[in-house]
PAKEDO-193935 format. One record per residue: residue number from 0; chain; y, z, x of N, C-alpha, C in turn. Coordinates in nm, 2 decimals. Example, Ala and Ser with C-alpha at 12.3 -4.5 7.8 and 13.67 -1.06 7.14 Angstrom:
BEGIN
+-----+-------+--------+--------+--------+--------+--------+--------+--------+--------+--------+
:   n : chain :   n_yy :   n_zz :   n_xx :  ca_yy :  ca_zz :  ca_xx :   c_yy :   c_zz :   c_xx :
+-----+-------+--------+--------+--------+--------+--------+--------+--------+--------+--------+
:   0 :     A :  -0.57 :   0.78 :   1.32 :  -0.45 :   0.78 :   1.23 :  -0.33 :   0.78 :   1.32 :
:   1 :     A :  -0.22 :   0.71 :   1.28 :  -0.11 :   0.71 :   1.37 :   0.00 :   0.79 :   1.29 :
+-----+-------+--------+--------+--------+--------+--------+--------+--------+--------+--------+
This chain:
BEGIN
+-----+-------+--------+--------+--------+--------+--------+--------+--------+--------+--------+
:   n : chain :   n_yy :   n_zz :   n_xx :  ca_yy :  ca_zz :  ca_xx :   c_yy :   c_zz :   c_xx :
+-----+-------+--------+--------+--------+--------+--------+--------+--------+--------+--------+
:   0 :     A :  12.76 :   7.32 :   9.05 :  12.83 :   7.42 :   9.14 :  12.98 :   7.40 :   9.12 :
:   1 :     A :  13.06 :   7.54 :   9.10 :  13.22 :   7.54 :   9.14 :  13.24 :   7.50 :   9.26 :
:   2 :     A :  13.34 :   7.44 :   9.33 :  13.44 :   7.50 :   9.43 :  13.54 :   7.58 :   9.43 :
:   3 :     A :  13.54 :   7.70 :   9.47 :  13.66 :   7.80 :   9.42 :  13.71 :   7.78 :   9.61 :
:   4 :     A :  13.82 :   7.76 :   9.61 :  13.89 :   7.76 :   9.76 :  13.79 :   7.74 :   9.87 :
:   5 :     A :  13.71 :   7.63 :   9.82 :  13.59 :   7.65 :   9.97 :  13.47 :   7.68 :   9.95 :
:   6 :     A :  13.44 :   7.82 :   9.82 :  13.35 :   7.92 :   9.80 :  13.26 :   7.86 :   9.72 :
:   7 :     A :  13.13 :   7.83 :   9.71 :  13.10 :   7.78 :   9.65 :  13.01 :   7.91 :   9.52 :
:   8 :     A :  13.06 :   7.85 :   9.40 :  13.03 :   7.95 :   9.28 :  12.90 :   7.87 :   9.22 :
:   9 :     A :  12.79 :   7.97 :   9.14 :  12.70 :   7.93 :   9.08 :  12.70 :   7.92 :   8.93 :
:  10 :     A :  12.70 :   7.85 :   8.85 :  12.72 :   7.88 :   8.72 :  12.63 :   8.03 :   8.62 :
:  11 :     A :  12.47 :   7.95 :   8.70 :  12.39 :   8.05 :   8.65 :  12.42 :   8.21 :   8.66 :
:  12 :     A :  12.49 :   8.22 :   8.80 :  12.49 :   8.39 :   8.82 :  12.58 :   8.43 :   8.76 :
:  13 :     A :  12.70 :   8.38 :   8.73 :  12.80 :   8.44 :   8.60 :  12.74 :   8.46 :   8.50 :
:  14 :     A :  12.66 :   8.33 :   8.44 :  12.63 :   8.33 :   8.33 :  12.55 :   8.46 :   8.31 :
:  15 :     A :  12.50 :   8.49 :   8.41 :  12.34 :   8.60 :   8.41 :  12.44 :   8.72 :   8.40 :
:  16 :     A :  12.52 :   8.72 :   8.48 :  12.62 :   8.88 :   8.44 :  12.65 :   8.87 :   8.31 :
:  17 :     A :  12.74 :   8.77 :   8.23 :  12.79 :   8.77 :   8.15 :  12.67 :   8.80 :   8.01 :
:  18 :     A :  12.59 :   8.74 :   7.99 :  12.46 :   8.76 :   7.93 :  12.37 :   8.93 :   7.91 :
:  19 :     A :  12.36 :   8.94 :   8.06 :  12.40 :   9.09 :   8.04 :  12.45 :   9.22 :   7.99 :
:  20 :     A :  12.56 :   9.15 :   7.96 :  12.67 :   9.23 :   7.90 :  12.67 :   9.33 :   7.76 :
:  21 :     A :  12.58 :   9.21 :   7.72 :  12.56 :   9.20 :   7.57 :  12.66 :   9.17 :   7.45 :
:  22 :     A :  12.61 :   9.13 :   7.36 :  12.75 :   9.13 :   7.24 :  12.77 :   8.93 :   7.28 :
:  23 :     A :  12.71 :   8.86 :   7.33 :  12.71 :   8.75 :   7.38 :  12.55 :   8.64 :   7.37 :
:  24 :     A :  12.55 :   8.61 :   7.28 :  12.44 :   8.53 :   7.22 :  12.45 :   8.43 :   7.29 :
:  25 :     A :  12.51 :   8.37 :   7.37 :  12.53 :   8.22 :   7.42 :  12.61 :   8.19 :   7.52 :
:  26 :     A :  12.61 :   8.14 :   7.64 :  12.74 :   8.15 :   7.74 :  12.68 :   7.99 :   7.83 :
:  27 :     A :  12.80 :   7.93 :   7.83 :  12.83 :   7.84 :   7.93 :  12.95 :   7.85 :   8.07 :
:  28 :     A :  12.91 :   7.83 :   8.20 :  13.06 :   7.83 :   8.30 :  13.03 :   7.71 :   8.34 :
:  29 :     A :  13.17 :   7.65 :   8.32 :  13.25 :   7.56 :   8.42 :  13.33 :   7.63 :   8.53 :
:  30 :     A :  13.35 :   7.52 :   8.59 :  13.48 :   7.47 :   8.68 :  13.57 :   7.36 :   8.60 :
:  31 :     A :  13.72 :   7.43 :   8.65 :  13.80 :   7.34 :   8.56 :  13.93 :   7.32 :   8.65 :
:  32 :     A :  14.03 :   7.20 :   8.64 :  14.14 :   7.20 :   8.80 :  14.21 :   7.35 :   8.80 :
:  33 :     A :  14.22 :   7.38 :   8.94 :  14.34 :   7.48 :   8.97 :  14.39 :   7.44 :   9.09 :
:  34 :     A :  14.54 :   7.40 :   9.09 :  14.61 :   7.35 :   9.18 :  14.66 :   7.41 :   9.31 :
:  35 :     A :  14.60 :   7.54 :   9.30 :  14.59 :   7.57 :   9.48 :  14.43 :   7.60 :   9.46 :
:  36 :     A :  14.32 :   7.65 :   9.43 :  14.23 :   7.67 :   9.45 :  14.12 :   7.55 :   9.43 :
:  37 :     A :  14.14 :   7.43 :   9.40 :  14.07 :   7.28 :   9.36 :  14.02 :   7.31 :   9.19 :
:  38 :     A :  13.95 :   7.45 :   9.22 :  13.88 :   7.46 :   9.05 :  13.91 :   7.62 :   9.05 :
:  39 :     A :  13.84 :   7.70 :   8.92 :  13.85 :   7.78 :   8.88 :  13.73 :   7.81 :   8.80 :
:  40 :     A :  13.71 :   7.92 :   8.78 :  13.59 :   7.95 :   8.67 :  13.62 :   8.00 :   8.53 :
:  41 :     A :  13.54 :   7.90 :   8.42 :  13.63 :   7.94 :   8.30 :  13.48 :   7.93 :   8.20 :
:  42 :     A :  13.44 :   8.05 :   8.13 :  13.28 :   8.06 :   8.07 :  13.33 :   8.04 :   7.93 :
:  43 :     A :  13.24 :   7.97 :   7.85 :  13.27 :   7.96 :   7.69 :  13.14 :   8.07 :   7.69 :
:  44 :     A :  13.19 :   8.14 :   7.55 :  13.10 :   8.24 :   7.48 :  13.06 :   8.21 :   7.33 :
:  45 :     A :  12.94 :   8.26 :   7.28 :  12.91 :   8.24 :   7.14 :  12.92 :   8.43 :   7.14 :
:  46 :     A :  13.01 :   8.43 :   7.10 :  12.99 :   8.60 :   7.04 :  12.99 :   8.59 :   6.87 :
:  47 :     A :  12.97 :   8.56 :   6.82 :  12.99 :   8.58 :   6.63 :  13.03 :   8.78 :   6.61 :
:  48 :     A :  13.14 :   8.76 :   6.52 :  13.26 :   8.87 :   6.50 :  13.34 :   8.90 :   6.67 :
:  49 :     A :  13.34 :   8.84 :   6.73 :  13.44 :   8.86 :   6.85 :  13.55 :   8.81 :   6.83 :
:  50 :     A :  13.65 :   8.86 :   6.92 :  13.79 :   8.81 :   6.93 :  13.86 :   8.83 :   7.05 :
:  51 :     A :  13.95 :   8.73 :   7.07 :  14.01 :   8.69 :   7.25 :  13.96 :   8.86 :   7.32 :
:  52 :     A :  14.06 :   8.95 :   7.23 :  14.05 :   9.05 :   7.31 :  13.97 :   9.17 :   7.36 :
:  53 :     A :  13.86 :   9.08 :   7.30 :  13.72 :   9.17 :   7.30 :  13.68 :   9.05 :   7.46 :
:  54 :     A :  13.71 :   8.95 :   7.53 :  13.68 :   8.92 :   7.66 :  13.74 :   9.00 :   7.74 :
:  55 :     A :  13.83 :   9.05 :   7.71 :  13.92 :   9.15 :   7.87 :  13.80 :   9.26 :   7.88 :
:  56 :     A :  13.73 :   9.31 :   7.84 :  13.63 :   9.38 :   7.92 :  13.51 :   9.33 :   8.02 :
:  57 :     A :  13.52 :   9.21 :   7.88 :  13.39 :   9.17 :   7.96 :  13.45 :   9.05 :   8.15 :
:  58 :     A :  13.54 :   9.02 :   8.16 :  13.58 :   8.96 :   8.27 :  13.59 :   9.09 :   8.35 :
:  59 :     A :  13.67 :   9.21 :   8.34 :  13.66 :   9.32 :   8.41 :  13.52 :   9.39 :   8.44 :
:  60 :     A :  13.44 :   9.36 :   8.38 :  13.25 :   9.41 :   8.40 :  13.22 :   9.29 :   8.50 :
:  61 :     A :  13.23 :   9.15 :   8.55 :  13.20 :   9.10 :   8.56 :  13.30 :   9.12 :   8.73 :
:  62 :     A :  13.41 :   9.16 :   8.73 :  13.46 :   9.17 :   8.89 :  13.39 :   9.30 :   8.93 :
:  63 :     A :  13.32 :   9.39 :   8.82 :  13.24 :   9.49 :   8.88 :  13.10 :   9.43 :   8.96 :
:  64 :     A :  13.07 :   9.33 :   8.87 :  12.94 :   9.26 :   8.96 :  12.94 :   9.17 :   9.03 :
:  65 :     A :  13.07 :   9.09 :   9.06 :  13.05 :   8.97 :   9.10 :  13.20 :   8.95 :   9.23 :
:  66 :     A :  13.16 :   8.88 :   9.29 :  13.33 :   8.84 :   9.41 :  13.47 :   8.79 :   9.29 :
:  67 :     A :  13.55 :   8.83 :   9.34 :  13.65 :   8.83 :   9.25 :  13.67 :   8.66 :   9.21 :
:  68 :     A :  13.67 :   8.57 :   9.34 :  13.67 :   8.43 :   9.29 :  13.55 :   8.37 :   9.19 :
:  69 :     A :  13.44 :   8.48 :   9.18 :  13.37 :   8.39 :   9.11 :  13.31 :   8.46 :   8.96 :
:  70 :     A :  13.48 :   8.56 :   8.93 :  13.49 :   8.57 :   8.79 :  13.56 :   8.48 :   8.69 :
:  71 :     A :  13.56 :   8.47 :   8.58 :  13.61 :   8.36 :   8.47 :  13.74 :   8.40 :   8.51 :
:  72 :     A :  13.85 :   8.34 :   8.51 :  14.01 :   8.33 :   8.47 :  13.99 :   8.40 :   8.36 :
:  73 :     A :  13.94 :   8.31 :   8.25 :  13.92 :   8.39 :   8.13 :  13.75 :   8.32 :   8.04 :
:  74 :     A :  13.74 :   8.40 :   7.88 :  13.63 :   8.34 :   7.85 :  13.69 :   8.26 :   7.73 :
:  75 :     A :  13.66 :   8.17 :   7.67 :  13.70 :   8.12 :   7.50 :  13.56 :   8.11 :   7.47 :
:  76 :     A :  13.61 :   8.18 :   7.36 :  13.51 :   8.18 :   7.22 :  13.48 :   8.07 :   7.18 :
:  77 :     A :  13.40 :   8.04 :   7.14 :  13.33 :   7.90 :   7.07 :  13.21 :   7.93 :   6.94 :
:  78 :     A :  13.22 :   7.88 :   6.85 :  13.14 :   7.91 :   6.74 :  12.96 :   7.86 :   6.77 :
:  79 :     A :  12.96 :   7.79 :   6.83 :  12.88 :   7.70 :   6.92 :  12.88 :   7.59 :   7.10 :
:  80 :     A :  12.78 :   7.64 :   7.17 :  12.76 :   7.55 :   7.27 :  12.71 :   7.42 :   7.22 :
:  81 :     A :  12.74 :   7.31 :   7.29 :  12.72 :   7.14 :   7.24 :  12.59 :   7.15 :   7.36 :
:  82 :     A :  12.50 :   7.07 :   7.28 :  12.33 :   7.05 :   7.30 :  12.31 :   6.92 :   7.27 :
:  83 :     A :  12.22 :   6.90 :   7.37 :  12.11 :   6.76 :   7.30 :  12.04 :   6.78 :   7.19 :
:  84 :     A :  11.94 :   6.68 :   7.13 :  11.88 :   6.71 :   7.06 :  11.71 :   6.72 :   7.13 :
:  85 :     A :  11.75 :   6.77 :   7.26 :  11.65 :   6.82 :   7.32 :  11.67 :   7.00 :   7.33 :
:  86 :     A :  11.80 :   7.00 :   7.33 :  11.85 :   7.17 :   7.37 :  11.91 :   7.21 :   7.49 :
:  87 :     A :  11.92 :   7.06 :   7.54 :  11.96 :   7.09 :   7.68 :  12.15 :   7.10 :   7.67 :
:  88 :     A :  12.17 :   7.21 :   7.74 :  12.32 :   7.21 :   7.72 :  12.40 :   7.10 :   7.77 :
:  89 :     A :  12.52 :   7.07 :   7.71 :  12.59 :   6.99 :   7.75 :  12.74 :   7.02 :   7.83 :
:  90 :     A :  12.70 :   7.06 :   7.94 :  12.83 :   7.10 :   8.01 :  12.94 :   6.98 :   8.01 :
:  91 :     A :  12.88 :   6.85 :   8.08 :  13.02 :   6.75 :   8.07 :  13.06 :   6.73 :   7.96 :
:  92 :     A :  13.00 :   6.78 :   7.88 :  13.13 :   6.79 :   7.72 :  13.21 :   6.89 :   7.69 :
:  93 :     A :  13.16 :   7.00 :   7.79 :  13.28 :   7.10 :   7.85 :  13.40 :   7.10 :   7.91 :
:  94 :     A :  13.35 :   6.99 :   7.98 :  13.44 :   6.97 :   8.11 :  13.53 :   6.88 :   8.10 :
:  95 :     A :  13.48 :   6.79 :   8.00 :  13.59 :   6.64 :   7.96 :  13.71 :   6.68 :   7.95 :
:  96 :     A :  13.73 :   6.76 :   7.86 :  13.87 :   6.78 :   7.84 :  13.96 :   6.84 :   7.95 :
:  97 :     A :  13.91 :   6.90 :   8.03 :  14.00 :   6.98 :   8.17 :  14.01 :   6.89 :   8.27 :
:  98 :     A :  13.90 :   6.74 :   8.27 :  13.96 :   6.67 :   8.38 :  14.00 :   6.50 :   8.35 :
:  99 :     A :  13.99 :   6.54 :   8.21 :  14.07 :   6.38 :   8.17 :  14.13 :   6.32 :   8.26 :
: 100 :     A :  14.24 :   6.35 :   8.30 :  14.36 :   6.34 :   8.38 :  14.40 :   6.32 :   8.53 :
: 101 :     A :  14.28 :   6.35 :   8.52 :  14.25 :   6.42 :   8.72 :  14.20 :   6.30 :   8.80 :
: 102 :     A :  14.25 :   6.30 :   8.86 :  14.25 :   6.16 :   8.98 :  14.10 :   6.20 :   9.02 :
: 103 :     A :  14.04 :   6.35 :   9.04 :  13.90 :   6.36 :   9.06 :  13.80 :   6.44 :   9.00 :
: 104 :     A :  13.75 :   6.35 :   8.97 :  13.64 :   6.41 :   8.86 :  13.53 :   6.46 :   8.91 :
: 105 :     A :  13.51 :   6.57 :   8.83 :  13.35 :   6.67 :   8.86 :  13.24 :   6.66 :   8.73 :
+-----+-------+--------+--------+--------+--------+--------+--------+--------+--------+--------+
């Protein structure tokens, strides 16, 4: 679960909008720090031939379906989501890098 100012965000239900969408083979959301809001929501995508600017639609389809706090800031592209070698996604290797630093870890 995010905390977006209080709010609490689901990863799954973004992910299900964003999936939706189409053009999107693969989607992970975090929460990552935002300094007045605690976190933020920020989804990695596997789109193969996509580019940055092919996410500005899809974050604006997604304030069509979703509360505005619990759309992505933004998406980054990724060639691949990190998996076990069970398949299970690996979010905290999402996340490592956004809260190295942070006196509080999620």
């Amino acid at each position: 679960m995010i905390l977006v100012g209080g709010e609490n965000v689901y990863p799954r239900e973004v992910e299900r909008v964003l999936l939706a969408l189409g053009g999107i083979d693969d989607v992970a959301v975090i929460g990552i720090p935002h300094d007045v809001w605690g976190e933020e929501v920020l989804a990695f995508a596997v789109a193969p031939g996509r580019t940055e600017a092919d996410t500005r639609p899809w974050i604006r389809a997604c304030r069509a379906e979703l509360a505005r706090f619990k759309c992505p800031s933004r998406i980054e592209l990724v060639p691949e989501l990190p998996r076990n070698a069970a398949g299970k996604l690996l979010k905290r290797t999402l996340r490592e890098p956004y809260w190295r630093d942070k006196e509080r870890q999620v």
